[in-house]
N, C-alpha and C positions, 0 to 999 in steps of 0.2 A: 736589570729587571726583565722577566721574561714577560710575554702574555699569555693571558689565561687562556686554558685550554677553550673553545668554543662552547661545549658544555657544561662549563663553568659560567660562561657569560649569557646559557638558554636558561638556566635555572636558577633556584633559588640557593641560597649556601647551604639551605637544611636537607636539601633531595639527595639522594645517593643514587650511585649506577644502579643499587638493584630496584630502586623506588620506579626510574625509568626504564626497566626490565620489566616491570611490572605493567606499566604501562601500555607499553610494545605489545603483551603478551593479552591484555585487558583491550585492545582497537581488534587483533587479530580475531580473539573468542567473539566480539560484534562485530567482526566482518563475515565471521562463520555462521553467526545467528543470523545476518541479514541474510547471507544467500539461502539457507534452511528455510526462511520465513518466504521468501519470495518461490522458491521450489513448490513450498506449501498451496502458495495461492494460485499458480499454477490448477492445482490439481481442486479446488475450493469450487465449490454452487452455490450462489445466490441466485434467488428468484423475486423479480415483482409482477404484480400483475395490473393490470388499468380495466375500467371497464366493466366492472363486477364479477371479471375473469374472463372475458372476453378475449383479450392478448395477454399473452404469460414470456416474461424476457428471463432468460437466462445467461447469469455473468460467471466468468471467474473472478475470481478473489482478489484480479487486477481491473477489471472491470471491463474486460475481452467479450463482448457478444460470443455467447456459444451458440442457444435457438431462438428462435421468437416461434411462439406457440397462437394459430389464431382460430379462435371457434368458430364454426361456420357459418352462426347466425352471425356473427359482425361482416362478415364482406356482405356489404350492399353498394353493386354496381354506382349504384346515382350518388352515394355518399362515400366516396372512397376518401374524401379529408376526413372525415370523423373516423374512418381507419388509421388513417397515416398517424392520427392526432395519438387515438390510444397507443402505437405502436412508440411511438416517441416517447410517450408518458411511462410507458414498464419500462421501455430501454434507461430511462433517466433514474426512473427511480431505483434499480439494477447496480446501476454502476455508482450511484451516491451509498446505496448502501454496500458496495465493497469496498468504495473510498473508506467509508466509516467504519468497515471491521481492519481494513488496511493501518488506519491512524490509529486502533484503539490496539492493535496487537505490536505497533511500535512504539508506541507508548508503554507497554506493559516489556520490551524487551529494552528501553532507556532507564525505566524508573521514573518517567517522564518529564526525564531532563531533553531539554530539545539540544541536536545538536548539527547544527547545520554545517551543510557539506558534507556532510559523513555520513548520512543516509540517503537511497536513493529516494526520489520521488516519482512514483505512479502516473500520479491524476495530477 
């Protein structure tokens, strides 16, 4: 009695070569959407602002500081915390909201099946 070929012993008896052809071919077309998707966000602007607009952060779509914008009425010498503070506050709110256009547009390229390891993670 021989043994099974190895392939015989990853699958189930109902799978066929081309089922796992298809397969192969279904990781490849999501590893080409993932690097599409990341290209994408590359080149993506989000903006928050703190302050009543006072500080304005600008992100990419990985959540990369591109500028921080500061109106002139916010720098006061004697209160340079209540700067740094707003300056924190758009920065965070910047990058949470690329996190959350990050997960909502990998979601919409799984079907929102999660599939761990197989995508990269950002944030």
């Amino acid at each position: 009695m021989h043994p099974r070929p190895l392939l015989h012993t990853l699958a189930p008896e109902n799978h066929s070569m081309k089922d796992l052809q298809r397969l192969i071919q279904l990781g490849q077309q999501m590893q080409s959407r993932v690097t599409e998707l990341q290209e994408t966000l590359d080149r993506q602007e989000l903006s928050a602002s703190s302050g009543g607009g006072m500080v304005t952060a600008v992100v990419d779509g990985k959540g990369t500081v591109r500028s921080i914008t500061i109106e002139p009425s916010a720098v006061d010498p004697d209160d340079v915390e209540m700067l740094e503070d707003l300056v924190l506050a758009a920065v965070g709110e910047a990058q949470s909201k690329a996190r959350r256009h990050y997960e909502s547009e990998m979601k919409k390229m799984t079907g929102g099946f999660p599939m761990p390891g197989q995508l990269p993670k950002l944030f």
